[in-house]
VOVEX-194080 format. One record per residue (C-alpha): residue number from 1; chain; x, y, z. Coordinates in steps of 0.5 Angstrom, whole numbers, plus 500, padded with zeros to 3 digits. Layout:
BEGIN
<NUM,"A",<X,Y,Z>> ...
END
This chain:
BEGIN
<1,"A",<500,500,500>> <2,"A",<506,505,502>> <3,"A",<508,502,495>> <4,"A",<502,505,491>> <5,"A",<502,511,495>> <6,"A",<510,513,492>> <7,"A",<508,511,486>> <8,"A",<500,515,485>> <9,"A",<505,521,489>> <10,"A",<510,521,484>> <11,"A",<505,521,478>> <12,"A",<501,527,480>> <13,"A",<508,530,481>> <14,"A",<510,530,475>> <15,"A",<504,531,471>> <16,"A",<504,538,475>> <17,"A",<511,539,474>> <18,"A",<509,539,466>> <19,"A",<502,542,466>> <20,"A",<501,547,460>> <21,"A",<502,554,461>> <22,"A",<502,561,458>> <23,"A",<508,560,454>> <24,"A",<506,555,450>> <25,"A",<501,559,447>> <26,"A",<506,564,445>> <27,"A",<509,563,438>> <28,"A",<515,564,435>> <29,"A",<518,569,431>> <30,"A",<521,565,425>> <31,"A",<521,572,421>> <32,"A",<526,576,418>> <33,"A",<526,583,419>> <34,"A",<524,587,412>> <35,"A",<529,593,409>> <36,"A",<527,598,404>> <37,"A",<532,602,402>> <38,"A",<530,609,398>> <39,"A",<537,612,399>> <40,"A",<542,612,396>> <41,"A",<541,610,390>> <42,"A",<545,603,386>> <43,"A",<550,605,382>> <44,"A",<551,612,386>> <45,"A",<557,616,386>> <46,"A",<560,620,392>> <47,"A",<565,624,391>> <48,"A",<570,624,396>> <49,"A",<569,629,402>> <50,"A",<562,629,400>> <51,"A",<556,624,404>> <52,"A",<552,619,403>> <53,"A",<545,620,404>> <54,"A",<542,614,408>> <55,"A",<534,614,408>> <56,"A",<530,607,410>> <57,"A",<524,603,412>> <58,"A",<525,598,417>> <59,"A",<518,593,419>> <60,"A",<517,587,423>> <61,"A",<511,583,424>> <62,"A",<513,583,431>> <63,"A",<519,588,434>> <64,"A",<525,590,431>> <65,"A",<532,591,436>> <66,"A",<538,594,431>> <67,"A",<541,595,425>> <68,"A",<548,596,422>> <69,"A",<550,601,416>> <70,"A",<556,598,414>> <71,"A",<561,600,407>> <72,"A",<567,597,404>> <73,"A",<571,597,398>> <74,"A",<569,591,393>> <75,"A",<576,593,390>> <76,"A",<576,585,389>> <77,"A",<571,583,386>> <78,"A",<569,580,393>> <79,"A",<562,578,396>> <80,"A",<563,580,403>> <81,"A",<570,577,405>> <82,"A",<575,583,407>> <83,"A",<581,580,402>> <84,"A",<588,583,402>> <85,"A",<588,589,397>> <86,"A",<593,587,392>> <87,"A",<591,592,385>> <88,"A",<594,598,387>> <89,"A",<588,601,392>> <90,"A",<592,602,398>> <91,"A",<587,606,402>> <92,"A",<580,605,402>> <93,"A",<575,607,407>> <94,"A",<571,603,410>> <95,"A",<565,605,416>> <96,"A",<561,602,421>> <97,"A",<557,603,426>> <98,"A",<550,599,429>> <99,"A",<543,602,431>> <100,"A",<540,600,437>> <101,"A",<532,601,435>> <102,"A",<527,603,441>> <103,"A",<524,597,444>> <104,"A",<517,596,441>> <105,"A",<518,598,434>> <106,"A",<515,594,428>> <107,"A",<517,600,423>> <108,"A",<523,604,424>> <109,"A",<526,610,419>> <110,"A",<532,610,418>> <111,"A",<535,618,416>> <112,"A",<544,619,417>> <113,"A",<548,623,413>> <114,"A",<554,619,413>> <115,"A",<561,623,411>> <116,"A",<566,620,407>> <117,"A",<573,623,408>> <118,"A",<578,626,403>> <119,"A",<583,623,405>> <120,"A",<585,617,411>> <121,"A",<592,618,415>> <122,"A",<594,624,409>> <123,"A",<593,620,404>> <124,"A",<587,621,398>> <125,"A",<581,615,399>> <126,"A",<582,610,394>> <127,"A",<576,612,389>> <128,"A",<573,606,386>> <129,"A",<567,601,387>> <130,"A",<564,600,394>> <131,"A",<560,595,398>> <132,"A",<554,599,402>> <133,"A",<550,594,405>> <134,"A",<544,594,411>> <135,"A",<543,589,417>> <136,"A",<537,590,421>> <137,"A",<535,585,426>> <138,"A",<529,583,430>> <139,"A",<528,582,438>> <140,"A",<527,574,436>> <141,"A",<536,575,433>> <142,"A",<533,574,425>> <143,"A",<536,578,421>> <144,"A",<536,581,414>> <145,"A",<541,585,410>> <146,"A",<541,589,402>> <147,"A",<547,592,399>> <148,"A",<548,596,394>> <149,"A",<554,597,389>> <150,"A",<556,605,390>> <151,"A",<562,609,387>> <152,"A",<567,613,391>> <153,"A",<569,618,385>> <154,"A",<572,624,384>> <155,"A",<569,629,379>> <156,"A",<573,630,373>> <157,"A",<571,637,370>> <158,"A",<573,635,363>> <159,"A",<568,629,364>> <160,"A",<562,634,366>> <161,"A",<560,634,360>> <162,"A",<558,627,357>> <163,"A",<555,622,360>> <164,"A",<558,616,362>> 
END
């Protein structure tokens, strides 16, 4: 008897222990955050001492947390992996910076000016074509990205007057 009381003890003690709650009734967020860029613009050019203007619509089904502005050289042809520059483009510019977006958000616009120097340590910025790509991220950690194929450029003034 002492045997069967244990046993009927144990069995309520466990189904207690795993009794449904609010939790399980709580879906998971499986989707990714979306991005739309409106500036700039592919294929832009970006003179050296000039900006970058940076203008976004992020949206999520249930709340975003951050997001990243990144620009590198794609002096390489690369697809997002930093390589050794061996072209002759010995200066290149890069930038990047993380945003933490206010908790509860589901849409966010994004707006930054963000600066491209005219020289690095003294020296003129490699001009050439550059990677800006966009990370944004929601509570739950999915996340997306875009990029975009910019030209960091000097403008030529015998070149003004055609186009390209």
């Amino acid at each position: 008897m002492k045997t069967r009381l244990i046993y009927l003890f144990s069995i309520i003690a466990s189904l207690s222990l795993t009794s449904c709650s609010e939790d399980d009734d709580v879906a998971i967020d499986t989707q990714a955050p979306q991005i739309s860029i409106a500036e700039p613009h592919e294929e832009e050019e970006i003179a050296p001492g000039g900006e970058i203007h940076f203008d976004a619509i992020f949206t999520d089904n249930v709340e975003l947390a951050s997001y990243k502005v990144e620009v590198h050289n794609s002096f390489d042809g690369h697809t997002h992996s930093v390589l050794k520059q061996e072209n002759g483009q010995d200066n290149p510019w890069s930038y990047s910076e993380v945003f933490t977006i206010e908790a509860g958000q589901t849409s966010f616009e994004a707006h930054h000016h963000i600066a491209v120097p005219a020289e690095i340590n003294g020296e003129p910025v490699s001009e050439g074509h550059y990677h800006f790509g966009v990370y944004v991220t929601d509570a739950a950690g999915n996340e997306s990205q875009a990029f975009l194929e910019l030209h960091i450029e000097a403008r030529h003034e015998d070149h003004d007057d055609h186009d390209h």
